[in-house]
Each structure stands twice: as C-alpha cells, then as structure tokens.
C-alpha positions in Angstrom: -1.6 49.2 61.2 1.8 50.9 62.5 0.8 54.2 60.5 -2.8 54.5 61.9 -2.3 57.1 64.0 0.0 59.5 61.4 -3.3 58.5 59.4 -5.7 59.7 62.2 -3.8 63.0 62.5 -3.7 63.5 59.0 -7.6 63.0 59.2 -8.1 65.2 61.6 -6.4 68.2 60.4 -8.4 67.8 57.1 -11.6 67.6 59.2 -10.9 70.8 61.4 -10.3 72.5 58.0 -13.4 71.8 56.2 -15.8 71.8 59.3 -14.5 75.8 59.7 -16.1 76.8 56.2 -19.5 76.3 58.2 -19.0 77.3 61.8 -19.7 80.7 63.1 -17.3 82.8 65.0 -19.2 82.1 68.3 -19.0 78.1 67.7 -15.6 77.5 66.3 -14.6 76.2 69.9 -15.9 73.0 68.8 -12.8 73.2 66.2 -10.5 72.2 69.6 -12.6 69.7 70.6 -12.3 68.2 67.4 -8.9 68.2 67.8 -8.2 67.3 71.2 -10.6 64.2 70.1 -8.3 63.5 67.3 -5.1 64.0 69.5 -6.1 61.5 71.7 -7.4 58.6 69.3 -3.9 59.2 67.8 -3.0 59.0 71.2 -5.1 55.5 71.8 -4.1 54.2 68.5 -0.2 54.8 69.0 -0.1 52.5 72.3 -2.2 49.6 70.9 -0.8 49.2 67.3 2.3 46.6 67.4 5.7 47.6 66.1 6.1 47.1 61.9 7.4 48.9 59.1 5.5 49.5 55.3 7.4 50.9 52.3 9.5 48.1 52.0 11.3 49.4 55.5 11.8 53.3 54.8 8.8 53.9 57.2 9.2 51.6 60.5 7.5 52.3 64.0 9.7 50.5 67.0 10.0 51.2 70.7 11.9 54.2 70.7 9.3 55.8 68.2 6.6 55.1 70.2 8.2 57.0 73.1 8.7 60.0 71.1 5.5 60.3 69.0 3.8 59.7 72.7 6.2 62.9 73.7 5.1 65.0 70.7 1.2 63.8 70.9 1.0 65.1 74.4 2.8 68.6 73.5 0.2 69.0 70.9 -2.5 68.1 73.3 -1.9 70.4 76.3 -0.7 73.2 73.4 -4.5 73.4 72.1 -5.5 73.4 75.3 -3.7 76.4 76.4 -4.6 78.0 73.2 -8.3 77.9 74.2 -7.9 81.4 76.4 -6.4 83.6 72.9 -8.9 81.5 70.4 -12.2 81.6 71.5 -12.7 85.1 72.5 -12.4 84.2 76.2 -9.0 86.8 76.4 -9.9 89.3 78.5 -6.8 91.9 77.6 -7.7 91.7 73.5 -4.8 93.3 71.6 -3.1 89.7 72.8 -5.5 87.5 71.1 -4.2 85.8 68.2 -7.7 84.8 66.6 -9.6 81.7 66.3 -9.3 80.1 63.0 -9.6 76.3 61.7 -6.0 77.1 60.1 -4.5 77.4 63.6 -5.3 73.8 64.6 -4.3 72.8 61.0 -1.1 74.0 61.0 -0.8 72.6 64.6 -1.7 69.7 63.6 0.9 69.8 59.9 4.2 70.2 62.3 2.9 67.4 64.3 2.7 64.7 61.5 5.9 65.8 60.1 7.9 65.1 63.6 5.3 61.7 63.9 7.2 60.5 60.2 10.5 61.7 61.4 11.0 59.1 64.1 9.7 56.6 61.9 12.0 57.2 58.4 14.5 55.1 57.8 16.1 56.8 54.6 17.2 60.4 54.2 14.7 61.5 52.1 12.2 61.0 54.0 14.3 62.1 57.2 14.7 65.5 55.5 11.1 65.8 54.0 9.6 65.0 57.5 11.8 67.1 59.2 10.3 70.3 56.7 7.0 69.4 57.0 7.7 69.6 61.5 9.3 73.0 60.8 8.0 75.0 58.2 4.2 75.1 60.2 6.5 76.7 62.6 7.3 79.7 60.5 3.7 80.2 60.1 2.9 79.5 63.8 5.7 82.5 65.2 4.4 84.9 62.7 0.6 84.3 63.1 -0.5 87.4 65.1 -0.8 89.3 61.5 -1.8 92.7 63.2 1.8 92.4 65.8 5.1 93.6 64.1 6.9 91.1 66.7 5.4 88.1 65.8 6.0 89.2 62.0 9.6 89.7 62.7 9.9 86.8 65.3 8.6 84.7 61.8 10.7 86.0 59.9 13.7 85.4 61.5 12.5 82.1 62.5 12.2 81.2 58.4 15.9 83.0 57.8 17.4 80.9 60.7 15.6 77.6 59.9 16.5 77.8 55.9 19.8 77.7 57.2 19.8 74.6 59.5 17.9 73.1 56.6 20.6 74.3 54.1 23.5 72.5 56.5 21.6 69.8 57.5 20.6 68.8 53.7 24.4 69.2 52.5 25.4 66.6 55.5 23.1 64.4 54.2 24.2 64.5 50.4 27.6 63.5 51.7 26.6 60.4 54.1 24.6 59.7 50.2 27.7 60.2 48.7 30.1 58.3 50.8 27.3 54.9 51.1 25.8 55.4 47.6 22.5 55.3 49.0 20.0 57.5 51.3 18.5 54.0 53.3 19.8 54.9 56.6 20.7 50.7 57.5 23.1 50.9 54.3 24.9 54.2 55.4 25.4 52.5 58.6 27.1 49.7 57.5 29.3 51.8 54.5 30.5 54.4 56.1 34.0 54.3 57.7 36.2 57.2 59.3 37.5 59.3 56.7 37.8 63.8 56.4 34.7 63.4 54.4 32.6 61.5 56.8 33.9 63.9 59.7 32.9 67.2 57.2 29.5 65.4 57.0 28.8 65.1 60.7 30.2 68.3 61.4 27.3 69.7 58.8 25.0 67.2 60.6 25.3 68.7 63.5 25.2 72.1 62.7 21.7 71.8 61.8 20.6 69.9 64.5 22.1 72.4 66.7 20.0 75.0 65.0 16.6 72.9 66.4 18.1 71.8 69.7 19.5 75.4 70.4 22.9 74.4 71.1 25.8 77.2 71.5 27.1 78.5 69.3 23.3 77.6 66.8 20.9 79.4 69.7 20.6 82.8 68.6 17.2 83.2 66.7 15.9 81.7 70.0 15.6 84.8 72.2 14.2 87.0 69.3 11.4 84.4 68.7 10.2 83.7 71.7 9.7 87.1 72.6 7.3 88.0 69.3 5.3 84.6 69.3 2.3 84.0 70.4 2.3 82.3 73.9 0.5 79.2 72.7 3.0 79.0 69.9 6.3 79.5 72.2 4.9 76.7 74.7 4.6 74.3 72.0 8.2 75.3 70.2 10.0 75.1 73.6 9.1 71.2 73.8 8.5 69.9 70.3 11.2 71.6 68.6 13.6 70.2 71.2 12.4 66.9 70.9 12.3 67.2 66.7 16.1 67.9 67.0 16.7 65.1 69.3 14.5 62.2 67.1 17.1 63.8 64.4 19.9 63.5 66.4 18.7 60.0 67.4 18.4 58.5 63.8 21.9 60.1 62.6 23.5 59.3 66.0 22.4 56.1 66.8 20.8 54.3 63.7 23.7 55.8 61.3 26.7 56.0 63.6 25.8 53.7 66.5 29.6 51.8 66.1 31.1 55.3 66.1 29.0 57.5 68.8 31.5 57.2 71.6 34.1 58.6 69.4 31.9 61.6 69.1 31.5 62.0 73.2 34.1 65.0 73.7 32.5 67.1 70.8 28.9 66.6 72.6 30.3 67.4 75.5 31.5 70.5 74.7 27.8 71.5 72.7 26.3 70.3 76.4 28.3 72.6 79.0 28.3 75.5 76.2 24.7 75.4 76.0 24.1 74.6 79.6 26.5 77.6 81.0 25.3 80.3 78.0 21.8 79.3 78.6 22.0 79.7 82.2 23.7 82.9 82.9 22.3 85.0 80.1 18.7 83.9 82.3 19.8 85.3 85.1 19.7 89.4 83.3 16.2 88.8 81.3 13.3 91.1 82.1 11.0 89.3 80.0 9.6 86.1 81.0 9.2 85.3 77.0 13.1 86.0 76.7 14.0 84.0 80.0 11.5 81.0 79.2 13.6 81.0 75.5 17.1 80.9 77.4 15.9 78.7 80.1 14.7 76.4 77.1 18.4 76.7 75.8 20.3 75.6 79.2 17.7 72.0 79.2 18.7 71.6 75.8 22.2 71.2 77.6 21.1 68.9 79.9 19.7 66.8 77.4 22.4 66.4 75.1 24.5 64.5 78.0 21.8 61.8 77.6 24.3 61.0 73.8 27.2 60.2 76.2 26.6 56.8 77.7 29.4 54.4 76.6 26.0 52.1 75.6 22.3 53.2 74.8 21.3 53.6 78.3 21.4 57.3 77.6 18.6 57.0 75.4 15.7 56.1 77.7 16.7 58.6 80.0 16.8 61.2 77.6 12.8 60.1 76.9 12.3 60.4 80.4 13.8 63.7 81.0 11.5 64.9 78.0 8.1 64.1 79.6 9.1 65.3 82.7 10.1 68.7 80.5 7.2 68.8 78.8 5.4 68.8 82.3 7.4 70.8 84.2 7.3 73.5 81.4 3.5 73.7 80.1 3.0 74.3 83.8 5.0 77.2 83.6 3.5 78.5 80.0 -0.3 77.8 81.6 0.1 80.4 84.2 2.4 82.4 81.4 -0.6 82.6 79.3 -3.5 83.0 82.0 -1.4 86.2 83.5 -0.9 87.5 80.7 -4.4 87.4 79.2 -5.8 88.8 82.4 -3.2 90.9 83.1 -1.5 92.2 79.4 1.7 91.9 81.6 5.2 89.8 80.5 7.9 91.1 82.6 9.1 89.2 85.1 9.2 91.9 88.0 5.0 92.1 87.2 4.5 88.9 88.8 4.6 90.3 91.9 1.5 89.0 94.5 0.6 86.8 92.2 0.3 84.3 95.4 -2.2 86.6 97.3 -4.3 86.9 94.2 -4.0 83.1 92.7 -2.6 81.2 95.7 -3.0 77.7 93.5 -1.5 78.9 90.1 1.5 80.5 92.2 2.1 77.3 93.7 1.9 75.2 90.4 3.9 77.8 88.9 6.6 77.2 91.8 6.9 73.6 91.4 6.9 73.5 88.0 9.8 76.1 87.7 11.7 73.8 90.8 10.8 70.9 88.4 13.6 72.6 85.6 15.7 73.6 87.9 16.3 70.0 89.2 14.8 70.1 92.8 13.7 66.7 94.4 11.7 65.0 94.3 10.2 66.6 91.8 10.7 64.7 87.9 13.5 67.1 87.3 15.5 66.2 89.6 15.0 62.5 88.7 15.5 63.1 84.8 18.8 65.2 85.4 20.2 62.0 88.0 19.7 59.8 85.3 21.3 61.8 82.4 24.2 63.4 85.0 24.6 59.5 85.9 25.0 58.4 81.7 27.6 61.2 81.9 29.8 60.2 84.8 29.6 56.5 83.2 31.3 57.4 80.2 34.1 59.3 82.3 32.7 63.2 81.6 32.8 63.8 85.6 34.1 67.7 84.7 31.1 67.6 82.3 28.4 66.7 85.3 30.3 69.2 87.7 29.4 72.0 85.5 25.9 70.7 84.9 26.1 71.0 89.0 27.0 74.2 89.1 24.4 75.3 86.3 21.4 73.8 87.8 22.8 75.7 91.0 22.6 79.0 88.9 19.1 78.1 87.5 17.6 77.4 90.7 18.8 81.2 91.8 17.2 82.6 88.2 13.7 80.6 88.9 13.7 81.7 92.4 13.4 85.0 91.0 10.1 85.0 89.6 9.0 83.0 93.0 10.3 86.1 94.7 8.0 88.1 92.8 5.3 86.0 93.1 5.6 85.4 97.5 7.3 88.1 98.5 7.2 91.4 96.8 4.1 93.5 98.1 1.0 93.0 95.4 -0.2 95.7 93.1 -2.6 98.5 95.0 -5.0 97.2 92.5 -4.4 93.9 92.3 -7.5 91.4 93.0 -8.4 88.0 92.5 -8.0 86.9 88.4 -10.6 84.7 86.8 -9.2 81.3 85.4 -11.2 79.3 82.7 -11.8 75.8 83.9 -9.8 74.6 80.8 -6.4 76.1 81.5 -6.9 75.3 85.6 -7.1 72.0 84.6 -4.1 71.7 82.2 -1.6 73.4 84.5 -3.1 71.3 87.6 -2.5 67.8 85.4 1.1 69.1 84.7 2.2 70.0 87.8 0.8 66.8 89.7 2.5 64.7 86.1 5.6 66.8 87.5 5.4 65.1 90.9 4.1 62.0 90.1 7.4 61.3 87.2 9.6 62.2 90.0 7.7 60.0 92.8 7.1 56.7 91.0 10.1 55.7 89.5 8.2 53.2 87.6 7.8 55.0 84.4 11.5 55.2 84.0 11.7 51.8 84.3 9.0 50.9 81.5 10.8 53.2 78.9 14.4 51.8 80.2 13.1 48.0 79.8 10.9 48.5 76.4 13.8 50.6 75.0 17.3 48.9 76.4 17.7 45.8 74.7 16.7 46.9 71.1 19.1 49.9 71.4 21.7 47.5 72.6 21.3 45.7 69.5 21.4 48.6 67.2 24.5 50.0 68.8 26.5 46.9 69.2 
C-alpha cells in the first residue's frame, strides 16, 4: 500500500501520545524509542512499497517522492536522536532543557506527515493543506521552551512570518484555480498558457516558497528564529523546512509548469546568487553560532535553487543528492552544537575555543562536517555543489556558477573560523574533558562518515539520477 508508511507515522504519533498518560518522568525515554522504531518502519515501509496513487490520483507516490519522504524520514530520525540530551534529564547545564513530553515527539512527528503528503498531492488542496499541517507544528516546535522569552518570541515571529508565506502562497494558488478551472495539478498543467495573470500567479507562488526556502529578499524571520529555538528544533528546521520548500517548488515548478520552467531560469537565478551572496557575507560578522548556522542555512538554500536551472530535469536528482549530503553534513554540525552547549551553557562562536584538546573526535567531526557545506573534496559537499554548479553552466548561467565560486570561497573562510577556535586558540584555564552520551556520539559519528561516504562512492548519485531521470524527462517534455 503506497500510503503505508504516512499510515505508520500517523500511528506512531497517536501511540507516543497515549503511552505518555502512563509513563513516569524517569521512563519517558522509552517515548524516543518508540519513535525512532516507528521512524524507521516508516522508513522500511517507504523503500519496499511499489509506486501507485489512491483517491482517484490526488494522492500518488513515484520516484521522486520516495527520494524526498527518504530525505525528510532521516531528518526526523537523527532530530529525536539529538533531542535525547535536552529530554531525558541527561542535560547537564538545566536552564537549557526544553522538557521531556510525549507532545514533543507528537508534534515532531505532525510536521513530518504533512511534508510526507506534500510530495505526494496532486491537487492544490491538498498541496496547501499538507504544506499547513508541515508548518504550523513548527510554530509550536520554535516556541516550545515555555519558561525562555526567546523561544516565545522566536515562535512568534515564526507564526507572523509563516501566515504570510501561507497568505501569498494560497492567493497564487486561487489564480492557477482560476486560470485552469480546476485545483488537480495534471489539468493546470495542461490549461495554463502565458498570460499577466499566470505571471502575477507565479510571482505569488514564489513569494511563499521563498519564505520556506529562505531566499533573499523572503529570509528575514530566519536569523531571529534560530537564535530563540531550541537546538533540537533549529537542527530539524534547517533541513526539513528547506526541503518542504523545495517538494513545493518541485510540484509547482515541475509538475505544473514543466513546458515553461526554462522560461523561468533568469528569475531563479537571481533568487540563487541573492541568497547565496546575502547568506554568505552576513556569516562572516555572527557571534552566535545559532545566528551563523541560520545564515549559513540561507547561503545552501542558494546553492540549491541552481539545481531548477537545467535546460532538462537533470537538475532534479542532483538537487536530492545535494539534500542528503546537507542533511549530513549539517546534523553533524547541530550534534556537537547541542552536546557543547548542554555541557558547556555556551553559544558563541569565539567559546569554542580548545574544544580539540578537550574532545579531539567531536572537533574533528565538527571540521569535516562544516568542510562538508563549505564544498571541500572529497567530501559530499563538494560532490553535490559539482553536480548543481554543473546543471547551471548547462543551461548557460556560467556568471551564476562564478559567483557560487566565489561564495563557497567566502564560506570556507567563515567555517574556518569556528575551526580556528576549536585548534588553535589556547583552551579555557578550566577547561577539561566533556562527557558525551553514547546516543549523540553515535549520531554525529554516522553523519560525518555518511558525509564522506556520499562524497566517496559516487554510486548513490547515480541510483537517484537513474530511478529519477527518465520519468522527469517525461513530465517535462
């Protein structure tokens, strides 16, 4: 059954829920096993049901899909397991715990069906409804430390800033309903032609999908939120709200306007070295590592968007690609985030310093993984940004991959200073060796060796490329 595994998530939530009402404090961490178990059955279920559709076609599970619901199960999977050290009373530095509570997982677990449907709709109401139910947990999930004024405002502004996306992206959509006369995305496809209203539509369109992706000029609520968050939360939003905007941007890009989307290459263009060249530079002045992991987040979304340029769908399985090896690369990164922080209470990037006399391994994950974004072979970075920088000079955008050049240039000197801190500056007078919980050391050391290994074995390019290529070609022709 193609839904089974929407169906086993659903299931689990429900079960974490009720099994809560009779758990004591001290044995809630079964909660997270529960849900890891019901992450990966999802998981297990997702690569051995075949492709097929139910509701007469408005709910359909292909190969792209598949790709993305495996991107957005494995966010949710290594985001529980970094939430382990603030929810089951394991933090040492308490005033940063967030507080173990069934709902947590839940809610988790809500924002994950809804992007699960998303890539799977085939009409716009069930586009939009899907996309709500991946967002709106998210409000919740910034604003969950109840005690913390930050993460209060940081939800806050995240609800403001994501009624509005909602607001543009909902109006786009009653004019592609308008202009085709229905909301099944296959009949849109085939109505609409180029007209002012179609071009008002898109430009609405892509105003909200901006707001998700964090494209200049749609980025500002980023900053703000990451820094009041929860850690857990921000690792999680940094990958699966980038790769909600992009299933998005997918349907209305590809399955809507697949005829039209080289037509749309300069504007995408533009979005990708504005968000690239913002993201980039306003990294370099952060203090914060919460602030410079939210503008860091912004300059990938940059890199990303190039993957929309290919004059076929080639750009598509490389945009996949360069996902995983983000999500990778950048749970690393949160893992030793989270771990210094709970033993340590410290989130500024200059307090990093001696963290490789202290914890020579995490240092060294953290490196790699932090080389990994920048685009440093041969790690998967490096190998995800060739691929998309290569879609880009295909389709004639060689200024376009100069200036993605020249920003992975400036990130490398940006994550090279939090290396600095951690190799060379002289260690605290105080400083001694920090405790790590056998959970986290084991989800930032699958990461970081996932990091190498996508950028080593070129073979899992190729099985997304081949089990994604021809059917793409087929839509967009």
């Amino acid at each position: 059954m193609c839904m089974l595994p929407e169906l086993i998530v659903v299931a689990t939530a429900l079960t974490v829920l009720v099994a809560d009402l009779f758990l004591s404090e001290r044995r809630r961490v079964v909660l997270a096993l529960l849900t890891l178990v019901g992450l990966a059955a999802a998981l297990a279920a997702l690569l051995a049901a075949p492709a097929g559709s139910l509701f007469g076609g408005r709910f359909s599970v292909d190969e792209v899909a598949i790709w993305f619901k495996v991107v957005f199960l494995l966010a949710s999977f290594l985001t529980v397991c970094l939430s382990l050290d603030q929810l089951d009373g394991r933090v040492k530095v308490r005033v940063r715990g967030i507080g173990l509570r069934g709902e947590y997982y839940a809610v988790l677990l809500s924002t994950l069906v809804g992007a699960m449907f998303l890539v799977s709709a085939r009409d716009l109401v069930t586009l939009y409804v899907s996309l709500e139910l991946a967002t709106i947990p998210l409000f919740a999930l910034a604003a969950w430390k109840r005690s913390d004024a930050g993460s209060q405002e940081a939800g806050l502004k995240y609800v403001v800033m994501g009624a509005l996306a909602s607001a543009f992206l909902l109006y786009g959509f009653s004019l592609l309903f308008g202009l085709a006369g229905s909301t099944d995305l296959a009949a849109i496809a085939a109505a609409v032609r180029p007209s002012p209203a179609l071009f008002l539509a898109l430009a609405l369109v892509t105003t909200g999908i901006g707001f998700k992706l964090t494209l200049v000029p749609f980025h500002m609520w980023a900053g703000d939120v990451y820094e009041g968050a929860p850690l857990p939360v921000i690792a999680y939003l940094s990958v699966a709200s980038k790769a909600v905007g992009l299933a998005v941007m997918f349907q209305i890009f590809y399955r809507v306007l697949g005829h039209m989307v080289k037509d749309l290459g300069p504007l995408l263009a533009f979005l990708a070295a504005a968000t690239m060249t913002l993201g980039n530079t306003v990294a370099i002045v952060q203090r914060s590592i919460k602030r410079f992991m939210a503008f860091s987040a912004i300059s990938q979304a940059g890199y990303i968007v190039m993957g929309f340029l290919g004059p076929d769908a080639g750009g598509v399985p490389a945009m996949l690609f360069y996902m995983l090896a983000y999500v990778a690369a950048n749970m690393a990164v949160f893992g030793v985030i989270i771990f210094y922080a709970n033993a340590t209470g410290r989130e500024r990037i200059e307090e990093y310093r001696g963290l490789a006399r202290t914890n020579p391994l995490l240092a060294l994950a953290m490196m790699l993984a932090l080389f990994s974004l920048a685009g440093i072979p041969p790690l998967s970075g490096f190998v995800g940004k060739f691929f998309l920088f290569s879609i880009a000079s295909k389709a004639g955008f060689h200024w376009l991959v100069a200036v993605a050049a020249v920003n992975s240039t400036i990130s490398l000197y940006y994550y090279l200073r939090i290396v600095r801190q951690m190799y060379i500056e002289p260690v605290y007078p105080e400083a001694a060796r920090l405790p790590v919980t056998p959970t986290l050391a084991a989800t930032v050391a699958v990461t970081t060796v996932a990091s190498l290994v996508l950028g080593l074995v070129p073979v899992f390019y190729e099985v997304i490329h081949n089990q994604t290529i021809e059917w793409l070609a087929k839509l967009v022709g």
